[in-house]
N, C-alpha and C positions, 0 to 999 in steps of 0.2 A: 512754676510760679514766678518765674524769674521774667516771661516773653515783656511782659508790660512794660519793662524798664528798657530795653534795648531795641533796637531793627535797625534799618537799613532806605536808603534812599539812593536808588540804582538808576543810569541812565546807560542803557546801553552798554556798550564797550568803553564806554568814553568815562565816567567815572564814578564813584560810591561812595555815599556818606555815611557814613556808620555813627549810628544817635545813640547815646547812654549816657544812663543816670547814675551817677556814683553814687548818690546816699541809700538809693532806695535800698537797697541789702546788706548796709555795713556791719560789719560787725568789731565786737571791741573786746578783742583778743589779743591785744599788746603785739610782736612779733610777729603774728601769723593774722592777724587783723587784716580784713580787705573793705573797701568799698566796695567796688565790683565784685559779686559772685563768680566763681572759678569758673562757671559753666561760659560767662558772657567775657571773662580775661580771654579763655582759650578762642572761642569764637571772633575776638578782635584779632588775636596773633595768624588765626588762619586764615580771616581774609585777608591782612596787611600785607602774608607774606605769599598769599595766590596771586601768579601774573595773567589773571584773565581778564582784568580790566587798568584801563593807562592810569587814572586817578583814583588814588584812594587817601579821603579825606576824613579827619577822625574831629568829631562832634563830641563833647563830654559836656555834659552839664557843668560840671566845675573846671575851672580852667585853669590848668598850670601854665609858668612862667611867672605867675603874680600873687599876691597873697593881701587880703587886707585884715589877717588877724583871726578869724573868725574860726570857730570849733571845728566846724565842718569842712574843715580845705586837706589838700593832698600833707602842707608841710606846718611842722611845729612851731613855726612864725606863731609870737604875739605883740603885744602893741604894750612899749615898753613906758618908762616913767618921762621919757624924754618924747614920749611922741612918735617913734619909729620902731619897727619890725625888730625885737629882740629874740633869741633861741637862751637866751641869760635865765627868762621866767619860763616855769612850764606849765604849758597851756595844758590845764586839767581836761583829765579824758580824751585827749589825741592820741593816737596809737601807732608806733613806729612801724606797722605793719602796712599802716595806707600808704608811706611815704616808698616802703619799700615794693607795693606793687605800682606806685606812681612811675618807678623806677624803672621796671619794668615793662609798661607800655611805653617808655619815651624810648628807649632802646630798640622794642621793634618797629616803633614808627624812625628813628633814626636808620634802622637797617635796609629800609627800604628804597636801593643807591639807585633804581633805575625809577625812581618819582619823587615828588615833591613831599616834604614830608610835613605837610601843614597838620595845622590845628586852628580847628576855631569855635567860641564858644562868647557865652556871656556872662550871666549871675554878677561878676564885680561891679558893673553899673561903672563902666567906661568904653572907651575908644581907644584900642593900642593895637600895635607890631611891634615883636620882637623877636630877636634869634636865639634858642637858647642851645648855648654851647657844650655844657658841663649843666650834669644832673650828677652829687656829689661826686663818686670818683669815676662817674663814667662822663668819656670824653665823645663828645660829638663835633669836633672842629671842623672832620672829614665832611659833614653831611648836618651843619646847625638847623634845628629842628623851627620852623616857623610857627612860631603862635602870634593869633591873633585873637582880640578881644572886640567883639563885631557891633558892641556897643548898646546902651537900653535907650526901649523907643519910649517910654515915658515916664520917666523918674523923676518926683518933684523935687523940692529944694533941702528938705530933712532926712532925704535916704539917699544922699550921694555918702559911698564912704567915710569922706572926712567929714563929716556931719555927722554921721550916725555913729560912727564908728573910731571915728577922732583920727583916721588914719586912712588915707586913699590907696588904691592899687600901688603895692612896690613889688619889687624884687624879694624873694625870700633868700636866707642865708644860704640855702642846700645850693642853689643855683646860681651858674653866672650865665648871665643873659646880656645882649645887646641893644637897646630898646631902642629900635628905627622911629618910633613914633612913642612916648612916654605916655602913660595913661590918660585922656582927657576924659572928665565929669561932665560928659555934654551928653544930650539925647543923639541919637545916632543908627546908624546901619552900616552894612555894606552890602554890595552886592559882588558877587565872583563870575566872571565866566570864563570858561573853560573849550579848550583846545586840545587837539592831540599835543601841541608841542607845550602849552603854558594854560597857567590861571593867571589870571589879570583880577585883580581886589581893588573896588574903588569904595572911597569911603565917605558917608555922608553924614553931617551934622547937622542940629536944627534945634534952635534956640527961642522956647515958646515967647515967652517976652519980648522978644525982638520981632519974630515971625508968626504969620498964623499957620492952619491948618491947611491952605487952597498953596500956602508956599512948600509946600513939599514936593504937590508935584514938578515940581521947578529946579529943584536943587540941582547944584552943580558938585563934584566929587573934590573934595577938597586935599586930597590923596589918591593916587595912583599907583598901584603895586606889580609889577609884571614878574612873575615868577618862574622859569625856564625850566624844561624838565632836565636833568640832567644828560648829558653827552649824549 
């Protein structure tokens, strides 16, 4: 019952995207609490740590490195009296059991020293890169985990974040993160292509007010990201 939430997007030798849904199976069991079903945890850890293809890139519905508050996220971030990400208040019905299997996948994707160990994803309704270093006491400095936030292609003006939500994509506490490109509220995409030796991420914006719908096809990349596989 679990297949509808997970698969897979396979090219070859050349790379794999492995798609999941975090909420569809959560459960809220405090400590032993998962997003993801055990059955689709183990089936991430096996392919990230099979060397039968050069890329392996992990797709989650909800995106770590960033939080804007919301029930549903990996970390117990909420959105304090001052307007910022506090862990002071407790976000009623979050369960330390997500954060600790969140913990968990960034670790085998950090383990992965002979690839890139990207992330990418959407739902926060932005444009960002960042590196994340430290996922509480685990140290990623050797091998900082790339997440990327690949941006919403049509969000109007009342469901950005800080509109909605009084508080735009930040950093959560559990995490120190490096943010190459800070969260932009703009409509957006990217596109990636891949290589045996690199992904290259370029990034695009598009500002309906300003542009129409015939300037898309036009765009130019207003970000460039060349990502090197390791040694």
């Amino acid at each position: 019952g679990v297949a509808e939430a997970f698969g897979t997007l396979r090219f070859g030798r050349l790379v794999e995207i492995l798609l999941y849904d975090v909420r569809r199976t959560l459960t809220l069991a405090g400590p032993t609490a998962v997003f993801l079903d055990g059955n689709v945890e183990s089936w991430l850890k096996a392919r990230m740590a099979a060397r039968d293809v050069t890329h392996v890139v992990n797709v989650p519905s909800n995106p770590p490195g960033w939080s804007a508050g919301k029930w549903g996220e990996w970390y117990p971030d909420i959105l304090g009296d001052d307007g910022a990400l506090t862990t002071s208040k407790v976000k009623p019905y979050w369960q330390q059991g997500w954060l600790s299997q969140h913990d968990r996948l960034m670790a085998a994707i950090a383990a992965m020293r002979e690839r890139i160990p990207l992330v990418i994803s959407g739902d926060l309704h932005a444009i960002a890169e960042g590196r994340m270093r430290r996922s509480g006491t685990l140290d990623f400095g050797n091998n900082p985990i790339v997440t990327v936030l690949s941006g919403p292609l049509g969000t109007g003006d009342l469901l950005w974040p800080s509109a909605f939500r009084g508080v735009g994509a930040s950093v959560p506490t559990h995490l120190t993160m490096e943010e190459n490109l800070k969260p932009l509220e703009e409509n957006g995409f990217i596109i990636a292509d891949f290589s045996p030796e690199a992904i290259t991420l370029k990034f695009f914006r598009f500002h309906y007010y300003r542009q129409t719908a015939e300037d898309i096809d036009r765009l130019e990349p207003f970000r460039t990201t060349e990502l090197k596989r390791p040694g």
